[in-house]
N, CA, C and O of each residue as an XYZ file, in Angstrom:
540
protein
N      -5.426    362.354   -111.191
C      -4.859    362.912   -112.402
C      -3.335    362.946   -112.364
O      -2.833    362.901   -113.487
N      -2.478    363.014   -111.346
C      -1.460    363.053   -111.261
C      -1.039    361.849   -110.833
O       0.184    361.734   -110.903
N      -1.741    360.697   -110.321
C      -1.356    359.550   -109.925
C      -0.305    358.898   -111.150
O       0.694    358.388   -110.644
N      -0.339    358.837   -112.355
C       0.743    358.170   -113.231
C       1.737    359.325   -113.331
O       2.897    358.914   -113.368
N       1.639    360.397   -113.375
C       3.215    361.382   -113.200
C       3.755    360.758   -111.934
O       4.930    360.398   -112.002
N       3.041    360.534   -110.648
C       3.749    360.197   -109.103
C       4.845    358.589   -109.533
O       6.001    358.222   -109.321
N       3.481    357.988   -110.299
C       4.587    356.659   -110.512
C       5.734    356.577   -111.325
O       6.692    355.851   -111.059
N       5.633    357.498   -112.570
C       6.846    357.503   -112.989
C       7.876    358.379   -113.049
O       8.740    358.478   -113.920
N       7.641    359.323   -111.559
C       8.439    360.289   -111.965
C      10.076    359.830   -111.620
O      10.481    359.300   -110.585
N      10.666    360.115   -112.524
C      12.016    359.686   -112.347
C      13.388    360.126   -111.470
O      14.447    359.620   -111.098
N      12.471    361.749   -111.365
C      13.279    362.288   -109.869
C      12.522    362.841   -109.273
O      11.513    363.083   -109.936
N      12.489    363.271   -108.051
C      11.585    364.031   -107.002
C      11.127    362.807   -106.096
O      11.336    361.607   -106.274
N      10.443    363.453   -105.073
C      10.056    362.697   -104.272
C       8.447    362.297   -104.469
O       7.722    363.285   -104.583
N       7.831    361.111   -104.522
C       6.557    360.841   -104.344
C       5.639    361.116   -103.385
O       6.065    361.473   -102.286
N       4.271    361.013   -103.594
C       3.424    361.526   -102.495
C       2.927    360.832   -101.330
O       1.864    360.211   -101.363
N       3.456    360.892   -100.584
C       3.304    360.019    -99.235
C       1.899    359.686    -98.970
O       1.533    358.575    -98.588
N       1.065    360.762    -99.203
C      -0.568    360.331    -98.769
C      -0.627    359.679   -100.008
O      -0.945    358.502    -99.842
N      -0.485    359.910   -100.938
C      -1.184    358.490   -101.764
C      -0.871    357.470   -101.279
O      -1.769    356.632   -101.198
N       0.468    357.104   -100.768
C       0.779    355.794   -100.755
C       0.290    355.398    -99.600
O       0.574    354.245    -99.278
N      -0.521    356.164    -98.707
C      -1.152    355.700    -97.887
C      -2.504    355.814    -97.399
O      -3.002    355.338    -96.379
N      -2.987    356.496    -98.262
C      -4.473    357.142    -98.506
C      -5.444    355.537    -98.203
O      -5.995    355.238    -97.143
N      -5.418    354.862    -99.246
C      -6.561    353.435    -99.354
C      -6.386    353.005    -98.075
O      -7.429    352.997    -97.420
N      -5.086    352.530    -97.323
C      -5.153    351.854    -96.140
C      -5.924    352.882    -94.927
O      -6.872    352.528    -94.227
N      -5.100    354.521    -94.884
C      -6.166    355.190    -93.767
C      -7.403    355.133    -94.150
O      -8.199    355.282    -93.223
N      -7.893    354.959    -95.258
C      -9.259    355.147    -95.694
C     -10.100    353.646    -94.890
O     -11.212    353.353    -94.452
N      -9.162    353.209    -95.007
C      -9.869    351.431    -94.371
C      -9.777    351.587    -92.781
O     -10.659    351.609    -91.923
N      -8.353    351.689    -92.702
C      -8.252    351.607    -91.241
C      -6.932    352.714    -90.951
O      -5.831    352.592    -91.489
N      -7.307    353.832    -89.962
C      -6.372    354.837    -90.079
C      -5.164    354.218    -89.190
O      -4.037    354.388    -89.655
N      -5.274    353.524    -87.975
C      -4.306    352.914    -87.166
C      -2.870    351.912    -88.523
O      -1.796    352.374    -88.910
N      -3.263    351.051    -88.741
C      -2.761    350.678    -90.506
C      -1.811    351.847    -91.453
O      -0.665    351.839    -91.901
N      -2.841    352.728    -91.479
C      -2.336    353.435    -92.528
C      -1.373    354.140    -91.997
O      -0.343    354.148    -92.672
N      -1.340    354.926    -90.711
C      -0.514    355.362    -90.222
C       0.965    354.427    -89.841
O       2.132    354.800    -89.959
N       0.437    353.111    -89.355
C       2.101    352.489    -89.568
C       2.533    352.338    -90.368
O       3.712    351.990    -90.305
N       1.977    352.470    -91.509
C       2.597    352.168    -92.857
C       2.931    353.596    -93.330
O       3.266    353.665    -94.513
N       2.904    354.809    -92.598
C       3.452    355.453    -92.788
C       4.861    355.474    -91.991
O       5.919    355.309    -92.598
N       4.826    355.621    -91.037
C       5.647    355.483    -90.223
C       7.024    354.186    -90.754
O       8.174    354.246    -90.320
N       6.581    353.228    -91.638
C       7.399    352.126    -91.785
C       7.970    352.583    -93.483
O       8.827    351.946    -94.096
N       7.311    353.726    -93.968
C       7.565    354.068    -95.218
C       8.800    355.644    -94.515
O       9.803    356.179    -94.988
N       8.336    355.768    -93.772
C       9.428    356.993    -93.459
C      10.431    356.949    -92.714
O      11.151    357.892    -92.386
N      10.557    355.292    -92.268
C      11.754    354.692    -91.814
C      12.788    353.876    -92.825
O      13.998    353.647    -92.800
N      12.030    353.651    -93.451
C      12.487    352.615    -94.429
C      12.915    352.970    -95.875
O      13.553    352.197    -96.590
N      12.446    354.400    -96.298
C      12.252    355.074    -97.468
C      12.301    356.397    -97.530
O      11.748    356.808    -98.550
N      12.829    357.404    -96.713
C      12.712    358.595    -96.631
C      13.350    359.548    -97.231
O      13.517    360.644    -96.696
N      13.925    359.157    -98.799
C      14.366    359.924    -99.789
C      13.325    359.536   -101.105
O      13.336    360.222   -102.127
N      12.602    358.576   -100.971
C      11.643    358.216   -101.753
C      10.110    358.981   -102.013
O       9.450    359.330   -102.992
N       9.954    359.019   -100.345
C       8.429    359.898   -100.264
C       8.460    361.386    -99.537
O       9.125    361.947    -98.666
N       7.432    361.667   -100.343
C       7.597    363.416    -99.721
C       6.582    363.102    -98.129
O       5.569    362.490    -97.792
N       7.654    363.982    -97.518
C       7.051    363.902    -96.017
C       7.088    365.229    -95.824
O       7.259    365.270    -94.606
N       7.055    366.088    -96.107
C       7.054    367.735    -95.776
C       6.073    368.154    -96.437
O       6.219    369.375    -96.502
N       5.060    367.826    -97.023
C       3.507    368.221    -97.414
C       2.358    368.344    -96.500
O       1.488    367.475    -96.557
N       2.225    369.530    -95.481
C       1.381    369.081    -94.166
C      -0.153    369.142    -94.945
O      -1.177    368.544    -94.614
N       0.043    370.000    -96.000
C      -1.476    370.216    -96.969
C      -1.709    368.594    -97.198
O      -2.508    367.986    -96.485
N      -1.012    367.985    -98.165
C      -1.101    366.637    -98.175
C      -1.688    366.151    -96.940
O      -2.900    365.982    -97.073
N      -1.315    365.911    -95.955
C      -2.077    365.214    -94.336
C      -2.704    365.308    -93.872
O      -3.508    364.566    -93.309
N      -2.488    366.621    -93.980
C      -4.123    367.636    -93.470
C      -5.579    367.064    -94.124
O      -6.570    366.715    -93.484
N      -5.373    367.078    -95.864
C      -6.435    366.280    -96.845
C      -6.403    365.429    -96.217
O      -7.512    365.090    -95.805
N      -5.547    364.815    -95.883
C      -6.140    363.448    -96.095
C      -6.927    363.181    -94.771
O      -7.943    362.493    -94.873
N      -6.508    363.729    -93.333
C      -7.378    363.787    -92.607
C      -8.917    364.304    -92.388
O      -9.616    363.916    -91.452
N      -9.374    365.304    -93.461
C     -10.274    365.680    -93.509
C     -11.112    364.444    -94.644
O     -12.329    364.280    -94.558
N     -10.333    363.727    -95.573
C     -10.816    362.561    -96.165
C     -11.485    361.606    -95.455
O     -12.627    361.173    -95.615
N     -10.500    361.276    -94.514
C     -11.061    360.459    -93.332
C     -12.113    360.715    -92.421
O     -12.693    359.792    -91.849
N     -12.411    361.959    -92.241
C     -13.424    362.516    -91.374
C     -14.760    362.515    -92.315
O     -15.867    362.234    -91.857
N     -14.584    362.785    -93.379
C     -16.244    362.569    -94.190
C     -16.365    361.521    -94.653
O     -16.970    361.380    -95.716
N     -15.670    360.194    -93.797
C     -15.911    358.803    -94.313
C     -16.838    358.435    -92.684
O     -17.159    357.297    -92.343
N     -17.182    359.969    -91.710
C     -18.015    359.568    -90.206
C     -17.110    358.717    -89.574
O     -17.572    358.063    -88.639
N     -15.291    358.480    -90.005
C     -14.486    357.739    -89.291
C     -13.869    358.710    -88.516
O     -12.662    358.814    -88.736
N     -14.556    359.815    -87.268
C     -13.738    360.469    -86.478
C     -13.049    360.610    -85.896
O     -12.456    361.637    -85.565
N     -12.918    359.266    -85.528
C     -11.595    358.522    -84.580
C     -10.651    358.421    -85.139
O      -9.601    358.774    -84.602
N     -10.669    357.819    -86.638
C      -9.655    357.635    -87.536
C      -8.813    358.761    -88.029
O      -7.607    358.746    -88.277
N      -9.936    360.054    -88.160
C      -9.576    361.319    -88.457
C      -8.317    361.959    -86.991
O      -7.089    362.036    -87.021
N      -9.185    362.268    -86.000
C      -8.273    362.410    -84.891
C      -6.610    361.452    -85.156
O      -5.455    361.878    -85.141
N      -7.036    360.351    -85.333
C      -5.452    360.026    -85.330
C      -4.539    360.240    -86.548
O      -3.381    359.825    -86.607
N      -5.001    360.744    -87.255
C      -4.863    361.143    -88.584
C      -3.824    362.611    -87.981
O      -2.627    362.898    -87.949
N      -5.100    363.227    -87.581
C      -4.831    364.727    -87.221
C      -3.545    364.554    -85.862
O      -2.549    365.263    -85.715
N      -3.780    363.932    -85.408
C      -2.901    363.653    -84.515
C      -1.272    363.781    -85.058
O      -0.505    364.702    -84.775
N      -0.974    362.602    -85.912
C       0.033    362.152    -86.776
C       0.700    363.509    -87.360
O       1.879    363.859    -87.405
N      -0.238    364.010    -87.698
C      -0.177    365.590    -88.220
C       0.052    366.287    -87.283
O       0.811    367.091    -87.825
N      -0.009    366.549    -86.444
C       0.501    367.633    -85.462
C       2.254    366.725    -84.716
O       3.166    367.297    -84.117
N       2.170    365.536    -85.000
C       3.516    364.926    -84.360
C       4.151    365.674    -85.731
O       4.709    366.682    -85.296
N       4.267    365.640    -86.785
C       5.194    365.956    -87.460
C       5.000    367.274    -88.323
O       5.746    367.477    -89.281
N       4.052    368.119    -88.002
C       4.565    369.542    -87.808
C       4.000    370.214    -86.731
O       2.906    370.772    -86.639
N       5.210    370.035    -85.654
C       4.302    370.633    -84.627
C       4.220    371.999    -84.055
O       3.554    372.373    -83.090
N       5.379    372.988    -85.171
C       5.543    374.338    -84.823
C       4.364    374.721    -85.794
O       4.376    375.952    -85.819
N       3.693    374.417    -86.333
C       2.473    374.733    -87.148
C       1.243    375.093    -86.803
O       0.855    374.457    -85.824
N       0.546    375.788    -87.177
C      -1.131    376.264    -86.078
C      -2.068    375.664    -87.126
O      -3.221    376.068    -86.977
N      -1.926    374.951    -87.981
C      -3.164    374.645    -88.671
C      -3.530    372.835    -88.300
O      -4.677    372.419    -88.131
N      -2.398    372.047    -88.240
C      -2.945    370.798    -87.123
C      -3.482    370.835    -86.394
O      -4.342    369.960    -86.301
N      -3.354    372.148    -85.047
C      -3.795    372.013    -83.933
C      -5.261    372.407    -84.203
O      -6.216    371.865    -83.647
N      -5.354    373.446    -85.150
C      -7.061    373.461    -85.268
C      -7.117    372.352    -85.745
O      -7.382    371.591    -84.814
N      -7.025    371.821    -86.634
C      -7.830    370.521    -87.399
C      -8.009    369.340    -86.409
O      -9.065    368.714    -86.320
N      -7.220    369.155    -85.884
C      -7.577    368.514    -84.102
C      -8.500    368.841    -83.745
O      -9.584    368.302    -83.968
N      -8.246    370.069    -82.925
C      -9.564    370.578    -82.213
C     -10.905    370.445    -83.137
O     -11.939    370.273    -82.492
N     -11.032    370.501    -84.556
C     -12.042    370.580    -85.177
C     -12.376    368.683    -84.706
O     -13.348    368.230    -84.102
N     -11.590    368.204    -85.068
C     -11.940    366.360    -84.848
C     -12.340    366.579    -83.762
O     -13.529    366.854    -83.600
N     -11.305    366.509    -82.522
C     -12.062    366.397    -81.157
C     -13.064    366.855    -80.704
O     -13.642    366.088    -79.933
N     -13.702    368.172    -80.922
C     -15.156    368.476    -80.699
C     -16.159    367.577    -81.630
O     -17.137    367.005    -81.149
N     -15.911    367.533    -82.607
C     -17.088    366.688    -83.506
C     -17.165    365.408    -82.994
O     -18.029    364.650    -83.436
N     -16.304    365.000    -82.023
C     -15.590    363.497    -80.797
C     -16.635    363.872    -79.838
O     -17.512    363.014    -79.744
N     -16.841    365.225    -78.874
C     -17.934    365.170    -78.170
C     -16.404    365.171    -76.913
O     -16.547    364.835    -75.738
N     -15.174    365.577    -77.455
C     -14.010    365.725    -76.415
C     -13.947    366.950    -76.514
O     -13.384    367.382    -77.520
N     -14.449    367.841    -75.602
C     -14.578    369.536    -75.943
C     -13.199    370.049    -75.526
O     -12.653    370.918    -76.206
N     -12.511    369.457    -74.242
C     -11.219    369.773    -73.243
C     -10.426    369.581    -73.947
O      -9.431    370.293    -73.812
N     -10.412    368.655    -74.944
C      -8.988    368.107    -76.374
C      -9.389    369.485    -77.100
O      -8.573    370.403    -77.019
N     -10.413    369.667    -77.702
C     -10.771    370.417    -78.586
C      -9.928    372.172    -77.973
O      -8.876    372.623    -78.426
N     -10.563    372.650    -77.175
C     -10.059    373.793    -76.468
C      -8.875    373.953    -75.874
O      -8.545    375.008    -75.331
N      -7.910    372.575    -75.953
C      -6.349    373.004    -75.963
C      -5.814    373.147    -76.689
O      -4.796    373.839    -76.651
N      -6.532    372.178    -78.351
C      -5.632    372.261    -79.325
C      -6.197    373.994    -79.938
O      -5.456    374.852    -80.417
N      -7.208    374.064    -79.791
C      -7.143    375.298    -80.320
C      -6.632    376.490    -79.766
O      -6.291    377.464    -80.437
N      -6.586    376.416    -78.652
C      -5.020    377.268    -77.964
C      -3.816    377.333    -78.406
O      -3.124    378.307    -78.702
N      -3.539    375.833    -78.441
C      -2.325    375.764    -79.274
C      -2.396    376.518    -80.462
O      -1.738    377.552    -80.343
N      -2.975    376.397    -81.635
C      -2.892    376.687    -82.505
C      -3.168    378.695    -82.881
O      -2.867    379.337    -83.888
N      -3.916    379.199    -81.427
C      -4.256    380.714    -81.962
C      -2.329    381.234    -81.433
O      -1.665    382.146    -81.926
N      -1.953    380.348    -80.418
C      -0.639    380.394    -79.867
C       0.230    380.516    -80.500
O       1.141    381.277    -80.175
N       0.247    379.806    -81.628
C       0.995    379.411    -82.762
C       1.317    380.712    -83.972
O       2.416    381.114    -84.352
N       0.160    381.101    -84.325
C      -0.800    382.018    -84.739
C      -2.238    382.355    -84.270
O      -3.307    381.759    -84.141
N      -1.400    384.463    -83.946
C      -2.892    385.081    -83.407
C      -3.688    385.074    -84.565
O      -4.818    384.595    -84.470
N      -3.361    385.451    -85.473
C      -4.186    385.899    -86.505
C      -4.523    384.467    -87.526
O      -4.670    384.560    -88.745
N      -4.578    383.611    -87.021
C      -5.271    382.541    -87.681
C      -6.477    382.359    -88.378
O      -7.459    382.492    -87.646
N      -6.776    382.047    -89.778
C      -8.054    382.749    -90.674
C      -9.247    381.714    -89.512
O     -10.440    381.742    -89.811
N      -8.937    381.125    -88.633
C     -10.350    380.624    -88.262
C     -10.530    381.042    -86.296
O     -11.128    380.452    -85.396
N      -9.595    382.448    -86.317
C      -9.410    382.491    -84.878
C     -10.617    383.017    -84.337
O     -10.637    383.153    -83.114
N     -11.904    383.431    -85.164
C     -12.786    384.169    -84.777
C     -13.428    382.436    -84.101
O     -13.373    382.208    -82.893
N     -13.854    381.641    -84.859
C     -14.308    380.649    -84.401
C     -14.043    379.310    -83.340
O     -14.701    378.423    -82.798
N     -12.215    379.924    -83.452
C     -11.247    379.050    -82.246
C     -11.793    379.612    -81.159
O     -12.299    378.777    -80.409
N     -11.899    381.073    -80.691
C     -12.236    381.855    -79.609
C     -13.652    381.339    -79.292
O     -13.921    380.755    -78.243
N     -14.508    381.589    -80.240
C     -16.283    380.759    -79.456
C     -16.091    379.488    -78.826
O     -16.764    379.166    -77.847
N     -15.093    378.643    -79.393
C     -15.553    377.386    -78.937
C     -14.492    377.213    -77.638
O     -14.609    376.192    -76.960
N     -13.297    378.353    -77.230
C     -12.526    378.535    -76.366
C     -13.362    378.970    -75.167
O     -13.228    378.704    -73.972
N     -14.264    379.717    -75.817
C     -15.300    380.278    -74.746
C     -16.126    379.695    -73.936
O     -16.434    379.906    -72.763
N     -16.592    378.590    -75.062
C     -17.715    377.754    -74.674
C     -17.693    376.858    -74.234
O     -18.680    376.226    -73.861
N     -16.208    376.433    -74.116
C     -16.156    375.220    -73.607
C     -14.494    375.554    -72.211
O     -13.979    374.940    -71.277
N     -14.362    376.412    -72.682
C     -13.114    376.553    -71.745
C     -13.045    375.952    -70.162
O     -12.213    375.301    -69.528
N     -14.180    376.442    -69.917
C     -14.374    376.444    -68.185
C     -14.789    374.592    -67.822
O     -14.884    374.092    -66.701
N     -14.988    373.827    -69.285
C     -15.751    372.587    -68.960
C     -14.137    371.466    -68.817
O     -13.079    371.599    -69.432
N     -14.530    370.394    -67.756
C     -13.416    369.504    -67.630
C     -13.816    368.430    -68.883
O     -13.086    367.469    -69.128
């Protein structure tokens, strides 16, 4: 619905996950350099300070059963906000659904670290629990 306001808007910055949404959707390795080559190349053009934006779109990627794709998604997302506690869960959420419990239970450290009171710290702590002690 907002896709023709993004194209013609005449000032502001555009939305970076759109412009890279179809390619992570295909192949997240892709989409991500083409982010990376859009925020080298263009970085008064696209909005790069939308972590909500990245965040979607990583969870886009994850109900396409591309978990891997998601992780690097989520990944990307925690490189570029990394004083933030809501990447590091969304990580940890990828990496356990990965069957990587030890990824999973650092990032969610990170993230109760970040913030104690995190709206999902009741559920960071079970799986801190449950998996803490495992290599």
């Amino acid at each position: 619905e907002f896709a023709i306001i993004d194209d013609l808007k005449p000032i502001g910055k555009k939305s970076i996950v759109r412009a890279v949404k179809k390619l992570c959707l295909e192949d997240a390795e892709k989409g991500i350099a083409h982010y990376h080559d859009l925020k080298a190349n263009y970085p008064d053009t696209y909005n790069f300070a939308n972590e909500e934006d990245l965040n979607n779109l990583g969870y886009e990627v994850l109900a396409t059963d591309d978990i891997k794709g998601a992780i690097k998604i989520f990944e990307l997302l925690v490189s570029e906000f990394p004083d933030s506690f809501n990447p590091y869960d969304s990580l940890g959420e990828a990496y356990l659904l990965d069957g990587q419990e030890a990824l999973a239970v650092k990032n969610y450290q990170k993230s109760l670290a970040l913030n104690p009171e995190s709206p999902n710290k009741k559920y960071a702590l079970e799986i801190i629990e449950k998996y803490g002690g495992k290599k």
